[in-house]
C-alpha positions, 0 to 999 in steps of 0.5 A: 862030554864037558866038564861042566856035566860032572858039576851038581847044580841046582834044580832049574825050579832053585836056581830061577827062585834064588839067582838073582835077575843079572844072574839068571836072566829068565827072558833069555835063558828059559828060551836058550838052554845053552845061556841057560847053562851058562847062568847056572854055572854061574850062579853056582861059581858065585855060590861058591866063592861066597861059601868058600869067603864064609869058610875063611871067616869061619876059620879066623873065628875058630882059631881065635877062640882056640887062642882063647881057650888056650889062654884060660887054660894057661890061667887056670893050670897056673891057678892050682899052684897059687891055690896051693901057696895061699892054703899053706 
């Protein structure tokens, strides 16, 4: 057994309606299963780089609204006090 059997790719029908031609070639892979399954590990590589960039950019984006939060919590745990002040 190869590696690459243990990977869950996308449907034939999926991935010759979403892989782009330079990806897919169908003139080539339709006819040769073994191209074909080179294509489609292919594709899937480029999926997957493509989730893992969006990820990293998600991450960058939690953290600053994390950053964010933290701060407006700082301000309002330091709002109490000067209410306090101006009350008295």
């Amino acid at each position: 057994r190869s590696k690459h059997e243990e990977i869950e790719l996308v449907s034939l029908e999926e991935f010759y309606r979403e892989a782009p031609a330079e990806i897919s070639r169908p003139a080539i892979t339709l006819s040769e299963p073994h191209q074909q399954t080179l294509a489609r590990l292919d594709w899937e590589l480029e999926q997957r780089k493509r989730l893992a960039e969006k990820y990293k950019e998600c991450l960058t984006s939690k953290e600053k609204i994390l950053k964010e939060i933290e701060v407006k919590k700082e301000y309002l745990s330091s709002l109490q006090p000067r209410l306090n002040s101006i009350m008295q």
